[in-house]
C-alpha positions as CSV (number, residue, x, y, z in Angstrom):
1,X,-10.7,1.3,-8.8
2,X,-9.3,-1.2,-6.1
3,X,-5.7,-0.9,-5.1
4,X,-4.1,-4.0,-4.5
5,X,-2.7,-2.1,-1.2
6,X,-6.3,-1.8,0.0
7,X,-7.0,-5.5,-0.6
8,X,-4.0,-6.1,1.2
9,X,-4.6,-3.5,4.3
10,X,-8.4,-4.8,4.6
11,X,-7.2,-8.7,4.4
12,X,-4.8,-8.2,7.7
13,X,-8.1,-5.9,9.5
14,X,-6.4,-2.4,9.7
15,X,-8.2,0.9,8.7
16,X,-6.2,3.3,7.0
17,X,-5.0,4.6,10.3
18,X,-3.8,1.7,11.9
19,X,-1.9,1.4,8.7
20,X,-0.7,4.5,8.7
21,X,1.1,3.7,12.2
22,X,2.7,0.9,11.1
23,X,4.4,2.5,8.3
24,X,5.1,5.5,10.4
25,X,2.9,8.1,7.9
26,X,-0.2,10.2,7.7
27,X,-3.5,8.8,7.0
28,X,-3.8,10.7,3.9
29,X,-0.5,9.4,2.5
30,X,-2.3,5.6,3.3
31,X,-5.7,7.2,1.6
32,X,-3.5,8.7,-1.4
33,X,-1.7,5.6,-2.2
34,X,-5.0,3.6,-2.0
35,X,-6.4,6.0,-4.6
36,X,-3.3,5.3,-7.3
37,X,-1.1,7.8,-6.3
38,X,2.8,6.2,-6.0
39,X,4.6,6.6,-2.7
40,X,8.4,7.7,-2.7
41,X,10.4,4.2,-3.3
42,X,11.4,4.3,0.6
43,X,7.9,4.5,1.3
44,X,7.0,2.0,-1.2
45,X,10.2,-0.6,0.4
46,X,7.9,-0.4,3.8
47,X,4.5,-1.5,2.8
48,X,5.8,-4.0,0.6
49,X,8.0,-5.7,3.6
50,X,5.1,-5.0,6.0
51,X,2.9,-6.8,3.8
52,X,5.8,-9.3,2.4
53,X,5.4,-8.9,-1.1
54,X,7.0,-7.6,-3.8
55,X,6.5,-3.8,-4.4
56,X,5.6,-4.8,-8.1
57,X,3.1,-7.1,-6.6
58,X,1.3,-3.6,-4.9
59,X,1.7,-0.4,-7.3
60,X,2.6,-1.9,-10.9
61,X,-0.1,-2.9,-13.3
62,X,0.3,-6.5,-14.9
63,X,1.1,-5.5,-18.7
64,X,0.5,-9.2,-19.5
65,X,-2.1,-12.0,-18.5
């Protein structure tokens, strides 16, 4: 399964540790996330205003088309 964060961390050309810097976390929290596991809402408030989108947008599965 593709994460919408790892879409979003490969379209702006960081690896998960350059990621991981900008947020100001571990590698394996970047590598957990990417794998469907949710970060704590602070943590989830960073990568969606790094990226600028809505943390919906990045950890919620669409329940409609």
């Amino acid at each position: 399964m593709v994460t919408e964060l790892r879409v979003l961390r490969i379209r702006k050309g960081l690896n998960q540790e350059e990621l991981a810097k900008q947020l100001n976390v571990t590698r394996n929290s970047v590598s957990a996330w990417e794998r469907g596991t949710k970060p704590s809402l602070d943590n989830a408030k960073k990568i969606a205003d790094f990226f600028e989108v809505p943390i919906n947008e990045i950890f919620f599965e669409k329940k409609y088309n």
